[in-house]
Structures are given as C-alpha cells and as structure tokens.
MARLOTI-632210 format. One record per residue: x, y, z of N, C-alpha, C in turn; residue in three letters; residue number from 1. Coordinates in steps of 0.001 Angstrom, whole numbers. Layout:
BEGIN
NODE_X_Y_Z_X_Y_Z_X_Y_Z_Ala_NUM
...
END
This chain:
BEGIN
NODE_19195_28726_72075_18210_27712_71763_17206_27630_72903_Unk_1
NODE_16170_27573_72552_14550_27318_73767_15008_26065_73852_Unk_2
NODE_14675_25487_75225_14477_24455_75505_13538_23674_74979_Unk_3
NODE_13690_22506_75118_12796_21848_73953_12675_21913_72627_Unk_4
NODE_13931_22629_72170_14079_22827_70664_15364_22204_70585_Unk_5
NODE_15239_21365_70133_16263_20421_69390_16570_20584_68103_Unk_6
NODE_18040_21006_67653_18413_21151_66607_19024_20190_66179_Unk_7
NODE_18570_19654_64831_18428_17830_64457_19192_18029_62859_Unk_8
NODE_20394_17171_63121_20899_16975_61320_19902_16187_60889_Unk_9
NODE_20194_16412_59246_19228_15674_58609_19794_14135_58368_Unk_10
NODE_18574_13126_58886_19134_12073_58398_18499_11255_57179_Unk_11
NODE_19544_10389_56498_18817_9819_55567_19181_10189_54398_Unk_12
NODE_18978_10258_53001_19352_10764_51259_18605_11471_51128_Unk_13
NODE_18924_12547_50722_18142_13388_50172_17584_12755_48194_Unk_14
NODE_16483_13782_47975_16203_13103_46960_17645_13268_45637_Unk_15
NODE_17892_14097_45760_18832_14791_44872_20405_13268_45023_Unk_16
NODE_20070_12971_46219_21854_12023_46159_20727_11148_45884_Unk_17
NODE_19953_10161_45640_19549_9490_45090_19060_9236_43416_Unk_18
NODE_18653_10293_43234_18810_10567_41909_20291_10122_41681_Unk_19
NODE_21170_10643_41835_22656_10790_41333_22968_9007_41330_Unk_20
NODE_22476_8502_42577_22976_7672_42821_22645_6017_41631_Unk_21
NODE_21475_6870_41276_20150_5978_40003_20858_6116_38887_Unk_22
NODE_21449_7292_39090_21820_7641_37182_23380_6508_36924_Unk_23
NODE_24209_6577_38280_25411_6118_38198_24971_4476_37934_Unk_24
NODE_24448_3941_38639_23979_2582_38104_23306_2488_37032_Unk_25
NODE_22893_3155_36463_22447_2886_34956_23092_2988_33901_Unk_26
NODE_24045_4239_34541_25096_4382_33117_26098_3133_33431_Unk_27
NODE_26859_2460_34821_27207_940_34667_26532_-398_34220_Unk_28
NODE_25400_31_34324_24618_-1484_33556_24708_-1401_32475_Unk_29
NODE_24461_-93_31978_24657_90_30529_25815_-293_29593_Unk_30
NODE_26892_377_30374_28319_-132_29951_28580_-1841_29884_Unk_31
NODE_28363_-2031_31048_28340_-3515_31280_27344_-4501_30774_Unk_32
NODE_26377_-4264_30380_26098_-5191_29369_25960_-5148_27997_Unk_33
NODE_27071_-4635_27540_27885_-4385_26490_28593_-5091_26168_Unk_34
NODE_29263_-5544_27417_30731_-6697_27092_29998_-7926_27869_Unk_35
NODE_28693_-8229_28214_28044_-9451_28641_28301_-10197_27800_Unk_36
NODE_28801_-11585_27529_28879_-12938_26607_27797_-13272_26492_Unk_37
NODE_26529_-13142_25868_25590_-14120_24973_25652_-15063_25022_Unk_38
NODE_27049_-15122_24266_27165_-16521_23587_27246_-18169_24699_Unk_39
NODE_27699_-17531_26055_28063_-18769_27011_26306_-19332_27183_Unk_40
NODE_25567_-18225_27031_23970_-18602_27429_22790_-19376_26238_Unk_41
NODE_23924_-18917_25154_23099_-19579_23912_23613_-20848_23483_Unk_42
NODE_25164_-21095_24206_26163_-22816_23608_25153_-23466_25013_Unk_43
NODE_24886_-23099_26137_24313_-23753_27287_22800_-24251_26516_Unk_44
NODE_22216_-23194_26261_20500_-23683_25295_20707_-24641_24800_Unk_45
NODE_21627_-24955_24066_21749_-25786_22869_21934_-27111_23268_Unk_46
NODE_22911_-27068_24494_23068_-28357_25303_22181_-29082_25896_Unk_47
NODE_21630_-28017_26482_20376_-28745_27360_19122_-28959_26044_Unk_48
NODE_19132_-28487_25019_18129_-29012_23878_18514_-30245_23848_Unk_49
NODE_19715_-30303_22936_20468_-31557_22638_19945_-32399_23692_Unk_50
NODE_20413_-32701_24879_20161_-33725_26005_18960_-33868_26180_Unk_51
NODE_17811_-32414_26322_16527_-32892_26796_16131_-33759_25601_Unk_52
NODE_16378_-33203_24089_15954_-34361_23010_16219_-35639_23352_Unk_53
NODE_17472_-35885_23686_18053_-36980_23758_17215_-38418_24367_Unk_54
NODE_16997_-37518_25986_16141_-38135_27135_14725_-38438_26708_Unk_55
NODE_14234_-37809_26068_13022_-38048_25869_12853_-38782_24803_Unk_56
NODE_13586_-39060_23869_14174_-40314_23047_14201_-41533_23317_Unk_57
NODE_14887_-41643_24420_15394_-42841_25206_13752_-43002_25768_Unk_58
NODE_13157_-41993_26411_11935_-42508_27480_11174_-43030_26649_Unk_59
NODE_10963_-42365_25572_10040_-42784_24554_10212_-44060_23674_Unk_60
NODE_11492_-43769_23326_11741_-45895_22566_11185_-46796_23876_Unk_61
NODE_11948_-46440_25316_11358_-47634_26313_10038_-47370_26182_Unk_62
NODE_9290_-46472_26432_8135_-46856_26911_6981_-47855_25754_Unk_63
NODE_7562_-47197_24634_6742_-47746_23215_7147_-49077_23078_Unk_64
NODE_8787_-49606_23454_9710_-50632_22750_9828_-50212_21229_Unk_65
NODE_9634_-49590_20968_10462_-49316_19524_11535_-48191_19756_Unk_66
NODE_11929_-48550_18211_12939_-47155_17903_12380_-45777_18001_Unk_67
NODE_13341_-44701_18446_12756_-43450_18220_14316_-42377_17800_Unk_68
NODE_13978_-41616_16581_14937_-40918_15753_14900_-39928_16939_Unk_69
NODE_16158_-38886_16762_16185_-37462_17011_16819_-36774_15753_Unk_70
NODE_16034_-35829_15050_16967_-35190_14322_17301_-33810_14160_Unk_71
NODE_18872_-33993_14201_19938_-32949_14410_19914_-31894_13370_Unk_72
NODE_20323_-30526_13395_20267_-29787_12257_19380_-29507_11338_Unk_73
NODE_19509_-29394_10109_18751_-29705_8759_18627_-31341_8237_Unk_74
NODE_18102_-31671_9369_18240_-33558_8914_16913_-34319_8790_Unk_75
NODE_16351_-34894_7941_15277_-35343_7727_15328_-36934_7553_Unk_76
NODE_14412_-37352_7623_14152_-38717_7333_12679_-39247_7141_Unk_77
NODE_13092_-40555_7206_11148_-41523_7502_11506_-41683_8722_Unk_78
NODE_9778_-41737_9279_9480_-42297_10601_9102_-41182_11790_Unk_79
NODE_9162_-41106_13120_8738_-39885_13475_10329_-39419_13826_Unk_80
NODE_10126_-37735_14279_11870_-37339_14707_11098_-36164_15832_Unk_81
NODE_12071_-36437_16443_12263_-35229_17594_12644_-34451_17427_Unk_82
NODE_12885_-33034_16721_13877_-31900_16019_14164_-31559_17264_Unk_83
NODE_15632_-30718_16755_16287_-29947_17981_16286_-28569_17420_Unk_84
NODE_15786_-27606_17929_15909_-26551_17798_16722_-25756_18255_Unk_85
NODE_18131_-24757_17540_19110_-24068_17947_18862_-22594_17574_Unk_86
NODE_19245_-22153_18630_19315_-20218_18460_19921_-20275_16958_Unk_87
NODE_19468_-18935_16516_20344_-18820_15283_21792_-18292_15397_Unk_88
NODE_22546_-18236_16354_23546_-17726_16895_24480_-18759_17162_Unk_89
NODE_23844_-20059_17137_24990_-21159_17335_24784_-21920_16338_Unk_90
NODE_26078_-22295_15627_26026_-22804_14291_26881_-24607_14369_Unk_91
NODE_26252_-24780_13918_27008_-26664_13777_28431_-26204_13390_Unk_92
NODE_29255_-27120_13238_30687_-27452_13653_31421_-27055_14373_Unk_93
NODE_32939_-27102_14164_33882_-26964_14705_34819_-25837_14277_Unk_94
NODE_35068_-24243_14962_35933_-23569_13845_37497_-24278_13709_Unk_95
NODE_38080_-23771_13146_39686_-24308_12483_40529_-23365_13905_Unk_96
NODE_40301_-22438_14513_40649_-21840_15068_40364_-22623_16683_Unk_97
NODE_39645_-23816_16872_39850_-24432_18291_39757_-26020_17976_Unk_98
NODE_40778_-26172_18966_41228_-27586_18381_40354_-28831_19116_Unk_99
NODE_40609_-29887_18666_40059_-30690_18971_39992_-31346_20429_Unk_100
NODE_39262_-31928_21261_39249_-32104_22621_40762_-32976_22573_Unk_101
NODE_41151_-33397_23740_42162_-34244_23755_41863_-35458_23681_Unk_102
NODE_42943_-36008_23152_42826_-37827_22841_41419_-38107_21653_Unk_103
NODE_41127_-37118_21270_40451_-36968_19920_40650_-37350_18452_Unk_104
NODE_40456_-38272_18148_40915_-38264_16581_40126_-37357_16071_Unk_105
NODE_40285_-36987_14849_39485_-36118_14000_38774_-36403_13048_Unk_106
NODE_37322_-36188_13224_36381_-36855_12761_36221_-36608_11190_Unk_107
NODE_35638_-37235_10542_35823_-37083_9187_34748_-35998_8881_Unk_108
NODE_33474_-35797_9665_32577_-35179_9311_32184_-34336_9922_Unk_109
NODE_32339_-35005_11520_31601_-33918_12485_32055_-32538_12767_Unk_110
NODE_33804_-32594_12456_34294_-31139_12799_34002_-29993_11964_Unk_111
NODE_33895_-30375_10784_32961_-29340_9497_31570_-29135_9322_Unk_112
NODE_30906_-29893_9547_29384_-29899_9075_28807_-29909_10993_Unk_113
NODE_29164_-30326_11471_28926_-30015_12857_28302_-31485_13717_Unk_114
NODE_27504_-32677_12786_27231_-33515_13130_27812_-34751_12129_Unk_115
NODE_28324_-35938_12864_28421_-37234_12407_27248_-37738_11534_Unk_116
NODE_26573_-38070_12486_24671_-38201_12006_23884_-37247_12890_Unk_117
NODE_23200_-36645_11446_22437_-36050_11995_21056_-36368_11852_Unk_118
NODE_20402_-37954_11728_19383_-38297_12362_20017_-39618_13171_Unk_119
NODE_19605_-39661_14309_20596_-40284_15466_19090_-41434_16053_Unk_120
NODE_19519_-42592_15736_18333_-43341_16315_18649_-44117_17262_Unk_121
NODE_17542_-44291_18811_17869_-44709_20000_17048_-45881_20602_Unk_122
NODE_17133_-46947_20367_16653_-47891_20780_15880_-48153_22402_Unk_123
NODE_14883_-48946_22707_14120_-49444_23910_15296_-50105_24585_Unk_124
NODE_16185_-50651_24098_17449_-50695_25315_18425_-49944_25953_Unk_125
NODE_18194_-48584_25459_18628_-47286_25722_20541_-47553_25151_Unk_126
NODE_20775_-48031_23557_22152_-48153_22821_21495_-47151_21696_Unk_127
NODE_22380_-46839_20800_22357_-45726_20114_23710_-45637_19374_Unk_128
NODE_23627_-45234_18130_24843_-45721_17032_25978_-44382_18135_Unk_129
NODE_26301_-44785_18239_28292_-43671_18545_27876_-42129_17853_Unk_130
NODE_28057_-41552_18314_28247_-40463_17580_28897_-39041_18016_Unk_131
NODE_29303_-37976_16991_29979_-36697_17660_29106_-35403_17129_Unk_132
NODE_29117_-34212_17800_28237_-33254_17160_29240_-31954_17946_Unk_133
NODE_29597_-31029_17174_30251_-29713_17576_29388_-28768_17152_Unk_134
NODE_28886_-27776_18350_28554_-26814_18167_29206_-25614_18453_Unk_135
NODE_29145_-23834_18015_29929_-23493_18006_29396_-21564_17913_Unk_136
NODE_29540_-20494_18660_28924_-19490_18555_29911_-18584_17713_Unk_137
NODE_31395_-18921_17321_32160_-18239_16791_33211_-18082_17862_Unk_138
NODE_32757_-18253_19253_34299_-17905_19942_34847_-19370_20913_Unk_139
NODE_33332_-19980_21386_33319_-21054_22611_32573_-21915_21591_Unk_140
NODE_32756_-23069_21678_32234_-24309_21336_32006_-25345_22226_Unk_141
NODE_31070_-26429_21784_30829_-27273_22461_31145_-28830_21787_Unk_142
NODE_31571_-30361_22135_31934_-30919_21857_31363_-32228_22567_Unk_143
NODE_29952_-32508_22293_29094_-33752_22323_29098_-34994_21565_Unk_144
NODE_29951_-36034_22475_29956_-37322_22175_29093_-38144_23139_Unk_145
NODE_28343_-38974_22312_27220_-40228_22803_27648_-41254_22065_Unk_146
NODE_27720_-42140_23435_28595_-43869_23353_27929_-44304_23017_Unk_147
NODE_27601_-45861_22588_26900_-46377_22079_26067_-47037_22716_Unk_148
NODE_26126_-46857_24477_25009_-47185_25621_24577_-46267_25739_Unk_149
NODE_24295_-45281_25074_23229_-43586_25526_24043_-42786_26273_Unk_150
NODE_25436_-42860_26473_26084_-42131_27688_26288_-41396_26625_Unk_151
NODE_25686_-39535_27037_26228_-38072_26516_27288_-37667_27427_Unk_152
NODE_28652_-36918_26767_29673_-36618_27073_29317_-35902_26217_Unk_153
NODE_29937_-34033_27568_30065_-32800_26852_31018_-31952_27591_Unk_154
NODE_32050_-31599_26225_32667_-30993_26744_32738_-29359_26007_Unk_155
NODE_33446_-28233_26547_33473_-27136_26289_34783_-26233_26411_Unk_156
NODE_34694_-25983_24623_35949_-24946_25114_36070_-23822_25548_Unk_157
NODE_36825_-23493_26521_37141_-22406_27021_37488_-21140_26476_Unk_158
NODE_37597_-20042_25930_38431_-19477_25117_39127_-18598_26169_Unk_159
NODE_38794_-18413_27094_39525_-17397_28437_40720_-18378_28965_Unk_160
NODE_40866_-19525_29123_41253_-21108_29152_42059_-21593_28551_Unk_161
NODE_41490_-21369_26949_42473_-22343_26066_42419_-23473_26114_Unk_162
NODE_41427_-24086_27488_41187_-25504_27358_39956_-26211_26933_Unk_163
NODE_39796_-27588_26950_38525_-28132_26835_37734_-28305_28215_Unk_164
NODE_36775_-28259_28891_36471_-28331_30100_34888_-29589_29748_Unk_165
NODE_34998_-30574_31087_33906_-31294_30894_32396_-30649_31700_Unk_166
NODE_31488_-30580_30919_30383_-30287_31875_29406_-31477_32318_Unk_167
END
C-alpha cells in the first residue's frame, strides 16, 4: 500500500440491502393489516357521535331554554332533531351471542332493535327521559345508558375479555 492510501470498508447500506429491507416491510404491513380490527375504530365513531349529539343537545336546549330532540337510528318525529349518523358497519342492537352488562335487567326493546327511544328529548335543565341504546359491529358492542340527569354511561364489550369494560 502507498502511503496515503487508505484502504476504507464500505460504510453504510448499500442500495440493494435497502431495497430488501423496503420489500420486507411491505410484505408485513400487508399481512398485518389484514387481521387489523375495523371494527374497535368504527364502535369508537359511533360513541363519540352519540355523545357529541348528545352535548350539543344539552348546549342547545340551555342556551334556547327549550327542548331539543336527538334522533337515534331511523327515527323521526315533529320539531327540530339532531340525527346521528352511524358507519354502515355498526348496526343497532344487541347480538344473542353477548350478554348483557352486569346488574342489567333486560330491556324490553333496546337489546333487539338497538334503541329504547329512538327520538330522545333533552331539556334546558340538562334531565332527559332514561334511556338504553346497544350498538354492535358483529363481534364488540357497545352499551349506552343516559340517566335521567344527562349522565351518559358507556360501556363495552370485550370479546378478547369476555367482559363488559366502562369507557
């Protein structure tokens, strides 16, 4: 070797292990969002619909002092309504295949058709008739009860779980 000639490994990826390295992460994303759950991201939409309707219900009877409807599902009425709009992927009720939250009686209506009432009206004192609403993507469901002071309670079943979990 001449002096001053430095013989130097190469440092760094060549293009070729990078390539390789591009293809291997694509064919895992690929795989993997395959078995991604949807469904936990479309019962979450639905919740936060539900509630943002809800809230803006409540803001709106106070601020007016009157009543103001929200309506649930395929539910119509007189007067004005707030619709809630759901993915088509999450369907009202309850399947037969997940049971009811605990300390639950079983509702006469809501576990089949998916809502108690489904036009739900909320007064300038922020009270509101009782009510239950199950929604449901086919595997995880959701299980929304509102007291009759505006308090929403939601809970969710687990199916990895087996349980009901509160959010």
């Amino acid at each position: 070797m001449r002096p001053g000639c430095h013989f130097s490994a190469q440092q760094g990826t060549s293009l070729l292990e990078l390539t390789v390295v591009m293809a291997l992460i694509a064919i895992l994303a690929v795989a993997g969002s395959s078995f991604w759950d949807t469904g936990a991201t479309e019962l979450s939409a639905a919740h936060q619909e539900i509630r943002g309707s809800l809230e803006q219900a409540f803001t709106l009877a106070r601020a007016r002092g009157t009543n103001v409807t929200v309506a649930l599902g395929k539910a119509s009425g007189e007067g004005e309504h707030l619709p809630v709009q759901l993915s088509r992927k999450v369907k009202w009720g309850k399947p037969a295949t997940i049971p009811l939250p605990p300390g639950m009686e079983k509702p006469s209506v809501a576990a089949t058709t998916g809502e108690a009432h489904p036009v739900l009206t909320v007064t300038p004192r922020h009270t509101a008739l009782a009510s239950v609403w199950f929604l449901h993507d086919g595997r995880e469901a959701l299980c929304m009860r509102l007291s009759g002071h505006g308090q929403l309670q939601v809970l969710r079943w687990r199916r990895d779980l087996r349980i009901w979990t509160r959010l």
